[in-house]
C-alpha positions as CSV (number, residue, x, y, z in Angstrom):
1,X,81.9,83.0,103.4
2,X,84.7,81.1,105.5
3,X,87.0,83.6,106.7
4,X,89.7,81.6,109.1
5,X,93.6,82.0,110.3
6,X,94.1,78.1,109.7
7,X,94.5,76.1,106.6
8,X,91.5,74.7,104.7
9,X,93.1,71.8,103.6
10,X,94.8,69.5,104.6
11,X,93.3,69.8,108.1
12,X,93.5,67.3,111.0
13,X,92.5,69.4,114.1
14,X,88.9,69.3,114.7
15,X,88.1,72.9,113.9
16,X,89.9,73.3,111.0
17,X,88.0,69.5,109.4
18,X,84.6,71.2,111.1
19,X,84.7,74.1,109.1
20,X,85.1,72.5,106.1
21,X,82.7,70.1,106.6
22,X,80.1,73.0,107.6
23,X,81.0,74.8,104.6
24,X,81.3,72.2,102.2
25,X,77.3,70.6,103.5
26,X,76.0,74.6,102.4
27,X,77.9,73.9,99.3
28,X,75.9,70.8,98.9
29,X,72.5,72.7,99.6
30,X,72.6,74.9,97.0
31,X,74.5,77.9,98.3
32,X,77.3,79.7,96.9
33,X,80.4,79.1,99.4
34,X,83.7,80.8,99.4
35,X,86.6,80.0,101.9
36,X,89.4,82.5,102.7
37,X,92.0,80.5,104.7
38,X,95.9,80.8,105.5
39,X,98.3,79.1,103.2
40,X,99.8,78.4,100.1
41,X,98.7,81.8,97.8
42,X,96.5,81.2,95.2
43,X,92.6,79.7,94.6
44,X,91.4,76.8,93.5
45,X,87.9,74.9,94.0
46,X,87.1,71.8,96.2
47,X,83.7,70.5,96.5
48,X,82.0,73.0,95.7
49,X,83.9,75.7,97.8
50,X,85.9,78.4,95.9
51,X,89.0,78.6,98.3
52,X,91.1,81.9,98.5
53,X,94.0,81.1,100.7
54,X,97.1,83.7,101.6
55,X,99.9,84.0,103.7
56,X,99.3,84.6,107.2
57,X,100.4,88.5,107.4
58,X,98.8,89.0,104.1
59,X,95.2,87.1,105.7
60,X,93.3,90.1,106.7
61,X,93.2,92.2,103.8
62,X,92.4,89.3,101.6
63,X,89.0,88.9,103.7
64,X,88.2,92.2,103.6
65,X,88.8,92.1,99.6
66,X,86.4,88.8,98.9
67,X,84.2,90.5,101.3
68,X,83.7,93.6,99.5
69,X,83.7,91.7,95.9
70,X,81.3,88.9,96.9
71,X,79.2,90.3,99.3
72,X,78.2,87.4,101.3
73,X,75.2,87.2,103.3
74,X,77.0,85.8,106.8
75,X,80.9,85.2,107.0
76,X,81.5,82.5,109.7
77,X,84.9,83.4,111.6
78,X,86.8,80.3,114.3
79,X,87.9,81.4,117.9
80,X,91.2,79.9,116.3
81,X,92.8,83.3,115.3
82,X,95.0,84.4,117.8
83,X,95.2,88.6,117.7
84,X,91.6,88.4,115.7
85,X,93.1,89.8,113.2
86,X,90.3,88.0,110.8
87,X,87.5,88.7,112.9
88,X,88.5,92.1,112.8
89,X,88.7,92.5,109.3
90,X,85.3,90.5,108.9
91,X,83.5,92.9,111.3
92,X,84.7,95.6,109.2
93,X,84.0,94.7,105.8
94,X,80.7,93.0,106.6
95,X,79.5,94.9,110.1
96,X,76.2,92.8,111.2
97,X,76.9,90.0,109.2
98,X,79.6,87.9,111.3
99,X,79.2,85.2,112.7
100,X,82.0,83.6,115.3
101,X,82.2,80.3,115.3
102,X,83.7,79.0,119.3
103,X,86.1,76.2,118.8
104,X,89.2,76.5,121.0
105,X,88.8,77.8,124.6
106,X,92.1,78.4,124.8
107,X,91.7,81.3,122.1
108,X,89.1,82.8,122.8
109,X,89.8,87.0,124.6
110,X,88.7,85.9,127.8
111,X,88.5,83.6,130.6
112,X,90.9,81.6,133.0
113,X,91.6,79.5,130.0
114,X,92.8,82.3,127.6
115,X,96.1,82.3,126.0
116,X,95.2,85.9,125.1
117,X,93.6,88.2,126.9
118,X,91.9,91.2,125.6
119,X,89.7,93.2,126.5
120,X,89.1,95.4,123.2
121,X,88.9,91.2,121.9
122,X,85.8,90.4,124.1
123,X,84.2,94.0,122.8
124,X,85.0,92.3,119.6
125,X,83.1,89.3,119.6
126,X,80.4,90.9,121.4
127,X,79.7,93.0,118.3
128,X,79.3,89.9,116.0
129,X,76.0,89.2,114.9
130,X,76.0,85.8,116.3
131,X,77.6,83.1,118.3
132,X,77.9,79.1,117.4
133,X,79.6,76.9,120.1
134,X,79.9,73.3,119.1
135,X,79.3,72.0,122.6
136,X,77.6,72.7,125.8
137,X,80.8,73.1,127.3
138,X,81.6,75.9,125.3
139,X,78.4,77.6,125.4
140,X,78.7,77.5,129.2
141,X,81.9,78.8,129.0
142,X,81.5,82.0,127.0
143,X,77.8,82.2,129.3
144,X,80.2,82.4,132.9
145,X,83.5,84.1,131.4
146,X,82.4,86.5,128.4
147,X,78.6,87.1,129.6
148,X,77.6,86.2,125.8
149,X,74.7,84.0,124.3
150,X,75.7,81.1,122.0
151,X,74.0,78.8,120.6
152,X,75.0,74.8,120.1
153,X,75.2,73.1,117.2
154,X,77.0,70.0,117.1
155,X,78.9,69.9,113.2
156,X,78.1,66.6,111.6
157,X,81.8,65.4,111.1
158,X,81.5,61.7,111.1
159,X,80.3,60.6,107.8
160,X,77.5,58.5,107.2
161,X,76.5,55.2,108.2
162,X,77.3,52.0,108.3
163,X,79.8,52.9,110.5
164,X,82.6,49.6,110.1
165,X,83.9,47.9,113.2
166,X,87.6,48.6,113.4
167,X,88.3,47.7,117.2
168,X,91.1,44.8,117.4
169,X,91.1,43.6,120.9
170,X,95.0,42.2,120.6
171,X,95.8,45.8,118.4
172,X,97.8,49.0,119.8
173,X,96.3,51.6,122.2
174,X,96.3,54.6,119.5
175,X,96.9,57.9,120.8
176,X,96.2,60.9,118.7
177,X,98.3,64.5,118.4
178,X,100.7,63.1,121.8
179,X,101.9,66.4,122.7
180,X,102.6,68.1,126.2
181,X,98.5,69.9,126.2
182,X,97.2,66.5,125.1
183,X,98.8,64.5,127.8
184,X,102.4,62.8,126.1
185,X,103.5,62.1,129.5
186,X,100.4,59.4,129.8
187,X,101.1,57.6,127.3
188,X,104.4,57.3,127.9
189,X,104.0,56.6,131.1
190,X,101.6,53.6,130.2
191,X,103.8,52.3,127.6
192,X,106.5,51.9,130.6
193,X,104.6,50.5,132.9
194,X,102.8,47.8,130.0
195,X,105.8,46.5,127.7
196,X,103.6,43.8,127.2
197,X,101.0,46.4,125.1
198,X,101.6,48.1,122.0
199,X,101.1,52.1,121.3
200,X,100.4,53.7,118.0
201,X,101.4,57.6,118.5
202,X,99.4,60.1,115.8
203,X,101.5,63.2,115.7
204,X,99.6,66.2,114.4
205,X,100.1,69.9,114.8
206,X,101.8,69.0,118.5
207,X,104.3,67.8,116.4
208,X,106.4,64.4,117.1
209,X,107.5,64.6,120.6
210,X,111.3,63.2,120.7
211,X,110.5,60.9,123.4
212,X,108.4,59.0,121.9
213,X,111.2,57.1,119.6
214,X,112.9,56.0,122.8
215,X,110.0,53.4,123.6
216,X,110.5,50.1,121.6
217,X,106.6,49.7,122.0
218,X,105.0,52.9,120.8
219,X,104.6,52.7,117.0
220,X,104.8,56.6,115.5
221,X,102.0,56.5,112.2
222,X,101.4,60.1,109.9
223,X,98.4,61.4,110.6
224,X,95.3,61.1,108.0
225,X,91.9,63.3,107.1
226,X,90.4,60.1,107.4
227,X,90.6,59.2,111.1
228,X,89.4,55.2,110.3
229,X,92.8,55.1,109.1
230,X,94.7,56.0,111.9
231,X,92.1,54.6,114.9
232,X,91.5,51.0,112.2
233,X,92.5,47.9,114.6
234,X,93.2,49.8,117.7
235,X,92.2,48.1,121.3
236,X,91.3,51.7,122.5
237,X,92.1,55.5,122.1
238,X,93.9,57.0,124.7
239,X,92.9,60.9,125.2
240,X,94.5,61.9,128.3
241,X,94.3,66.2,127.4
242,X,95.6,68.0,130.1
243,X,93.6,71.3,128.8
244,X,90.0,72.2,128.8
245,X,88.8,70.3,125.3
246,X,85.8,72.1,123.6
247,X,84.4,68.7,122.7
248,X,86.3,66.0,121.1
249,X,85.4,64.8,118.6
250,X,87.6,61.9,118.0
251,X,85.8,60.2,120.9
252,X,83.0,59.6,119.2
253,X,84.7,58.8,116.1
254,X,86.5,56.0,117.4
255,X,83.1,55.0,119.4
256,X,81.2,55.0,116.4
257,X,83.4,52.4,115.2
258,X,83.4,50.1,118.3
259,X,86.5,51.3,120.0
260,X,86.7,52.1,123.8
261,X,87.8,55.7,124.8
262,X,90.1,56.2,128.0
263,X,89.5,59.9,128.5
264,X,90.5,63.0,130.5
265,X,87.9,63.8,132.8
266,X,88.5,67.6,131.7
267,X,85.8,70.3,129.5
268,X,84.3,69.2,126.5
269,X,85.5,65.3,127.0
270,X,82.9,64.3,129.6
271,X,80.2,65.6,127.2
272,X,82.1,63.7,124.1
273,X,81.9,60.8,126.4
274,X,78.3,60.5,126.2
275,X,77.9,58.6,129.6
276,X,80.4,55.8,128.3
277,X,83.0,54.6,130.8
278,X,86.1,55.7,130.8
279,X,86.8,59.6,132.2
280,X,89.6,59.6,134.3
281,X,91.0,62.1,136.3
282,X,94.6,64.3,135.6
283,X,96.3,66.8,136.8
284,X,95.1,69.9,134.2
285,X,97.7,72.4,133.1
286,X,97.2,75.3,134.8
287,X,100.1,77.8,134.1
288,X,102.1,78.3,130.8
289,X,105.6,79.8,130.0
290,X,106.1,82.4,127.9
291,X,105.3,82.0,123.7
292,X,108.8,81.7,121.8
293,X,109.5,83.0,118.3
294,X,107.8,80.0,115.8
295,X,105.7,78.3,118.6
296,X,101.8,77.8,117.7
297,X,101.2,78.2,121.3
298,X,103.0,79.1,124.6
299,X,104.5,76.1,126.1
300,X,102.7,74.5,128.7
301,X,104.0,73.7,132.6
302,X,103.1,70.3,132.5
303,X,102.4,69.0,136.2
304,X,103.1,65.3,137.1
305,X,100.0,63.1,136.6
306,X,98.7,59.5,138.6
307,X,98.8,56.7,136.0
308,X,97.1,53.9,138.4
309,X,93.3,54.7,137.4
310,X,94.6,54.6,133.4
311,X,96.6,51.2,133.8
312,X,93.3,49.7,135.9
313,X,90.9,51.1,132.9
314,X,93.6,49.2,130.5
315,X,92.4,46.0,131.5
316,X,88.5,46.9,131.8
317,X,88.7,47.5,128.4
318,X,86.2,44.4,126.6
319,X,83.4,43.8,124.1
320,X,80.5,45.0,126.5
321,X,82.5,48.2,126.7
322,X,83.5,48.3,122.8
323,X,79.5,47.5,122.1
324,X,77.9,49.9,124.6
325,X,80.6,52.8,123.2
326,X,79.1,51.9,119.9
327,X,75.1,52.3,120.8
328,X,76.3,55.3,122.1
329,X,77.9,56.8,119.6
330,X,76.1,55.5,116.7
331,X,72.3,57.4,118.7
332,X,74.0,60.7,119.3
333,X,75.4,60.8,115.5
334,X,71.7,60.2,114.5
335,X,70.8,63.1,116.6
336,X,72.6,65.5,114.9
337,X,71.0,67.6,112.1
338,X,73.2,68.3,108.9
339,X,71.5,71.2,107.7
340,X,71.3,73.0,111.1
341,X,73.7,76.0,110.6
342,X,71.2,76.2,107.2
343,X,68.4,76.7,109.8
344,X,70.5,79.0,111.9
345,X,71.8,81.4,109.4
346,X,68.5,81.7,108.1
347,X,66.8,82.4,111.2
348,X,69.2,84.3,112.3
């Protein structure tokens, strides 16, 4: 069981598409699989996955119900659920069973990266039976700031091969979820300073930043589940975050697929990177104001960044780079083992 304070579907952040995909491979393996998720009421099925979703105040009690009716063997819980209200009704209706799946840093109960910090939410996770991190970033994290084990397992999220070539070396410089955390003020910075390039901006759940309709040369395109759409005929991806990323998985997507990455030299990036040129340095957000009524998240104090070292890897962007990105990408994807939450959960 899938207990989460997200959506199931549609989901473009990379936890919410990771959990799905996790779920929906155990599907495929034979096991029964249920999902309870925040959103429109009701339940229907989707590959194999019986998905109970309710409103978000309504969310706990509706775990703890499927919980006590289906009486899974492990229910996987995301670091994505800010007052752990889920985790705390998982731990109660299936004590020793939970599992808590470390996504965002930035939610977690502890740390100098919390949004939330909680004390009674460390003891929380602590009691869970065990802990997935889907990078060595995050395992090290939750190792120095929670004193807790984890262990890594990369989700296979990127399909299977052949992996098409989609870079376009005379295409835009595609930006995905441009939003103050993500780094908005990079790319508009870049599309300033380079009239002569074009920008494609991806707004997901950072929503579409106001500013980025004032640029002639920035291109605004709906997000997509399928991220070939969205990265097809780019010249690069620009992922400038600002905050600690837990991985990135978008790097490697757009690798995979022969496109260069100019990333943040920040978290779970210079692991996504996997020793590919380019991680470049910014000015990390450090402080945030105050959460407002409707916001996801508090608002972050976004401090000025240097765009010389992103406008010099502009124009280093070529084939070699596009083909060694590729190799890269395309050998760590093999790497990863579908069925190794299976082996986990079973081991466990």
């Amino acid at each position: 069981m899938l207990a989460q304070n997200m959506p199931y579907r549609p989901g473009h952040g990379g936890a919410t598409k990771s959990n799905r995909l996790l779920l929906e491979e155990l599907a495929a393996r034979g096991h029964s699989c249920v999902a309870v998720t925040r959103g429109e009421p009701g339940v229907r099925t989707i590959a194999g996955v019986e998905v109970f979703a309710e409103a978000g105040p309504r969310l706990p009690r509706l775990v703890r119900e499927v919980a006590g009716a289906r009486e899974p063997d492990w229910v996987l819980v995301p670091s994505d659920d800010p007052g752990l209200m889920v985790l705390g009704s998982a731990l109660r209706a299936a004590p020793e069973r939970v599992v808590y799946l470390v996504h965002t840093l930035q939610q977690l109960p502890f740390g100098p990266r919390t949004f939330y910090p909680s004390g009674s939410g460390r003891r929380l996770v602590a009691r869970c039976r065990g802990l997935v991190s889907v990078s060595q970033a995050a395992r090290d994290y939750v190792r120095e700031h929670g004193d807790l084990d984890s262990t890594v397992l990369y989700p296979h999220v990127y399909g299977s091969p052949p992996f098409p070539e989609l870079a376009d070396r005379s295409g835009p410089v595609t930006m995905v979820n441009p939003c103050g955390f993500k780094g908005l003020p990079i790319l508009l910075g870049l599309a300033d300073a380079r009239p002569d390039l074009r920008f494609r901006a991806v707004p997901t759940w950072g929503g579409v930043a106001p500013e980025l309709a004032t640029r002639p040369n920035i291109e605004i395109v709906p997000a997509a589940e399928d991220i070939t759409e969205v990265l097809r005929g780019s010249r690069a991806l620009l992922m400038p975050s600002l905050w600690d990323e837990t991985f990135g998985y978008t790097a490697v997507e757009a690798m995979l697929h022969g496109i260069p990455v100019l990333a943040a030299d920040v978290g779970g990036l210079r692991e996504a990177m996997l020793g590919v040129p380019h991680l470049l340095p910014v000015n990390p957000i450090v402080a945030y104001e105050p959460q407002r009524p409707g916001e996801a998240y508090p608002r972050p104090a976004v401090p000025p960044q240097q765009l010389g070292p992103w406008l010099d890897a502009l124009d280093r962007v070529d084939a070699a780079l596009s083909a060694r990105a590729r190799a890269a990408a395309t050998a760590f994807v093999a790497r990863i083992d579908p069925g190794a939450l299976e082996k986990y959960l079973v081991n466990l």
